[in-house]
N, C-alpha and C positions, 0 to 999 in steps of 0.2 A: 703661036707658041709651039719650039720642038721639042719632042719628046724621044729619046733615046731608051730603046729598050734592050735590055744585055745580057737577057736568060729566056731559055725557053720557058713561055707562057703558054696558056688554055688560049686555043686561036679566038676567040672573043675580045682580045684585050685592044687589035686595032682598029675594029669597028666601032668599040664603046669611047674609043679616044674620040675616033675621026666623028662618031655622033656627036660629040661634045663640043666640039669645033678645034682637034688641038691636030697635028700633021705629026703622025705617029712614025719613025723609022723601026723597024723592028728589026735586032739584027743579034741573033740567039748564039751566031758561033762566034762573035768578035772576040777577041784576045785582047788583055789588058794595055799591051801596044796599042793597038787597033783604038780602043776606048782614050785612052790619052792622046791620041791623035788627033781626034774630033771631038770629043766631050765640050772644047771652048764651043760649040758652036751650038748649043743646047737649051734651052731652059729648064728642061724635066730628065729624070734620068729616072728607070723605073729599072729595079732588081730581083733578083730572088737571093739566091746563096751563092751563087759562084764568083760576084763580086763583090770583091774589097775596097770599100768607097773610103780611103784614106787619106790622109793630108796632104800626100805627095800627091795624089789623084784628082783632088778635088782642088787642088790649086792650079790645076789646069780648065776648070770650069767657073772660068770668068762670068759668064751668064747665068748660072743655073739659080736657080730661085728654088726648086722641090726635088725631094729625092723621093721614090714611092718605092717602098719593099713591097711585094707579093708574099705577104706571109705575114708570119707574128715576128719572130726573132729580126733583133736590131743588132745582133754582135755584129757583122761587116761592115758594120760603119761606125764610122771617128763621129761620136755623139757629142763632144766638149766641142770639135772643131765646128763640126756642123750648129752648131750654137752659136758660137763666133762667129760664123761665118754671115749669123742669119738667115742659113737656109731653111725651110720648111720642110719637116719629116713625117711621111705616111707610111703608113703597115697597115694592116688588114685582119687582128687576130678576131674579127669578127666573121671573119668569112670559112674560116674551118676551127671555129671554136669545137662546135658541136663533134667534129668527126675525132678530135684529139678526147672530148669525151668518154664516145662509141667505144673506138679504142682503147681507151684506160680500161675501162669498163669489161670488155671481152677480152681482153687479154689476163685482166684478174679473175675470170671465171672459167678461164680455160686452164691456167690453174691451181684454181683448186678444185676443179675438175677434173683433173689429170685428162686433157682432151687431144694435146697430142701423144700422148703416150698410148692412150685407150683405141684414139685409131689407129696405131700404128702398127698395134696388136691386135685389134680384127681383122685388118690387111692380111696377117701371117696369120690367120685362123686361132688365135688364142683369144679362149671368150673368158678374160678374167676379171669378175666382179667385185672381189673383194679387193684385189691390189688395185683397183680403180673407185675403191669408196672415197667421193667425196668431202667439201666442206662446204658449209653454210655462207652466204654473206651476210645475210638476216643474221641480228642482232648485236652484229661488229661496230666498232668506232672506226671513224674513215677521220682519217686528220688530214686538211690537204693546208699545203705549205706554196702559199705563193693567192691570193683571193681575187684573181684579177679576168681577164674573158674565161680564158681555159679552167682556172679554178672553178669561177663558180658556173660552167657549161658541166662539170662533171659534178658539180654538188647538187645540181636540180636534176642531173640522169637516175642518181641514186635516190632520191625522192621515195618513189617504189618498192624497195629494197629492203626494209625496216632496217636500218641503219640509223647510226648518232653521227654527224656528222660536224668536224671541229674546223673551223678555216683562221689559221693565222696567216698573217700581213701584216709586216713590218710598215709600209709607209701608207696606211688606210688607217680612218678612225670607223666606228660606228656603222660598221658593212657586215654586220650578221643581218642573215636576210630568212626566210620563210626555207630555205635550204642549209644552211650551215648555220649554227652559234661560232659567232667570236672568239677566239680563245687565245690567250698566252701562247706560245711555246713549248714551255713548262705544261702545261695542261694537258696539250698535245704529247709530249712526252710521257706524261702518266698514263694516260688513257688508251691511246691508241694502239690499234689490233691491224689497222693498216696506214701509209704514209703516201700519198700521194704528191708528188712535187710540181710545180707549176710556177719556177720563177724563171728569169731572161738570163743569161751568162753575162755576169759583171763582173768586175776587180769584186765586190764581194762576194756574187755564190759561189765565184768559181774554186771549187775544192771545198766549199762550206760544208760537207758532208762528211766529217773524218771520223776515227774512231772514236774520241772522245764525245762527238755530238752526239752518235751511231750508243755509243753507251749509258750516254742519260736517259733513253728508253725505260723505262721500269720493265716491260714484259718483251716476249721478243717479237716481231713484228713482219709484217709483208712490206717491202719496197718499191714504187709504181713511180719508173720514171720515164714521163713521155717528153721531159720540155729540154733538156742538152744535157750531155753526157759528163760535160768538164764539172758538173755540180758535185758529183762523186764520182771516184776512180773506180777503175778497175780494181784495184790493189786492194782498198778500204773495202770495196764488196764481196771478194773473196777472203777477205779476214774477217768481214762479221758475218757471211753465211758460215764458215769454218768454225764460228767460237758460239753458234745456236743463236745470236740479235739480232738477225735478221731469220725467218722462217722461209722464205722465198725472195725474190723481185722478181717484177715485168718488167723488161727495157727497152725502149721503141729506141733508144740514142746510146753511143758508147762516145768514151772519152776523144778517140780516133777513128772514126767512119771510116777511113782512104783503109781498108784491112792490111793493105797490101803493100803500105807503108807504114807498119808496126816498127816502133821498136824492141829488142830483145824480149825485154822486160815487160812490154805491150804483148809480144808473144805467145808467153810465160801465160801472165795473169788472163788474155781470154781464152787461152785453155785449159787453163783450170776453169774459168767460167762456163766452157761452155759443157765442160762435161758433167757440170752439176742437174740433175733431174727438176730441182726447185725452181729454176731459171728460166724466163720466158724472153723470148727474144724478136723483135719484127725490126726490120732495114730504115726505122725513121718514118715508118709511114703512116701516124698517129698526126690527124689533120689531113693526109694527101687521097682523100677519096675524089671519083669522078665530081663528084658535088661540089665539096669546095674547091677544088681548081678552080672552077668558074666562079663560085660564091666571089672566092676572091676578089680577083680583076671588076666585076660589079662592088663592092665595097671599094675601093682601093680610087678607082674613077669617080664614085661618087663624092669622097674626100677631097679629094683634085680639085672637080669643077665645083666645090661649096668654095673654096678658097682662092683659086685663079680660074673664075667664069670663061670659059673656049671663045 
């Protein structure tokens, strides 16, 4: 069986193939030319984010039987066609669950720590305690929105924390566990002191975060978004840190990664973002530690050969 692989991976991933018995091509700068050129000639095709495994693409892979994302996120690929099609889909959001955790976690503590500010100002010799007095996590409602690897990888980090902790999920029954109760929506919107998000980019979340939803909040709240950026805008987040419903966010994702193809309006809005002190900001890299790079590609091949033995 060949395996075509079309983004740089943790150099692990074609020895764990080739131990598996599968003939691994590895070829990290292919261009999507490139890839429709030879894709017929394939049976696995292994990705991370730079390709867009679409209709038009995949109808040139006459043989492919599996497609494996290195990662959690499935937006790059035609999920209804890949159904149709019968092909078999892997991800791996068990392989950096834990680090999108870590992350959620230390980026809401930094803060309300005021941590890069605090060091930014002992750098330039200002030893100022009061303008850097903290806040508590201990004894907050943590609502996470989305209950699935990532949700509950951050609902059992907070375990320690004396936190209440609310996890809704729309398409789960019966998945309050020893880290989170169950909870409505609604509940979640009464209660919570912070909002943690942890669903996929679909025709539904994408933009599910507008002001009206942003306003059903009873009190005003922290925002923790590590899972994709299209779930709330820019726009929607500098209108409800501006109107006091939001008291901060952390954002590991924005709506537009590429910065540097902004539109106007994209322009606008992260700079008013970024000049907000409440705002925490890191490049997408909630899940991309040394660790899971490799977790990965080990989960990812293990799914492979349960399903087409090498």
């Amino acid at each position: 069986m060949r395996i075509l692989i079309t983004d740089v991976m943790h150099e692990s991933i074609v020895p764990l193939l080739e131990a598996a018995g599968y003939q691994a091509d590895y070829q990290p700068e292919i261009s999507r030319k490139g890839i429709e050129e030879i894709i017929g000639g394939y049976e696995g095709i292994i990705i991370r984010s730079k390709t867009n495994l679409d209709e038009s693409l995949l109808d040139k892979a006459g043989r492919l039987k599996f497609i494996g994302r290195a990662g959690a996120g499935l937006d790059k690929v035609d999920l209804d066609y890949v159904q149709k099609r019968g092909v078999q889909l892997f991800h791996a959001p068990e392989g950096n669950r834990d680090a999108v955790g870590e992350q959620a976690i230390g980026m809401l503590l930094s803060l309300f720590n005021h941590i890069p500010k605090a060091d930014g100002e002992v750098r330039k010799g200002i030893w100022d305690r009061e303008g850097n007095r903290g806040e508590e996590l201990s004894g907050k409602t943590v609502g996470i929105f989305g209950y699935g690897n990532m949700g509950q990888a951050l609902a059992k980090k907070l375990k320690g924390f004396g936190v209440k902790v609310l996890a809704y999920d729309k398409y789960k029954m019966s998945y309050g566990d020893e880290y989170a109760q169950e909870a409505k929506f609604e509940q979640i919107q009464q209660e919570a002191d912070i909002l943690s998000v942890h669903v996929p980019l679909t025709a539904e979340t994408k933009g599910y975060f507008t002001m009206d939803i942003l306003e059903g909040f009873k009190k005003p709240f922290y925002l923790i978004n590590t899972a994709r950026g299209k779930v709330v805008s820019m726009a929607v987040l500098n209108q409800a840190l501006g109107r006091g419903i939001l008291k901060g966010a952390v954002l590991d994702v924005l709506e537009n990664e590429k910065l540097h193809t902004f539109t106007a309006d994209e322009k606008d809005n992260f700079q008013e973002l970024i000049a907000r002190s409440n705002v925490i900001f890191s490049p997408h890299v909630a899940g991309w530690t040394f660790q899971s790079y490799e977790k990965i590609n080990k989960v990812l091949v293990g799914k492979i050969k349960a399903r087409f033995p090498g």
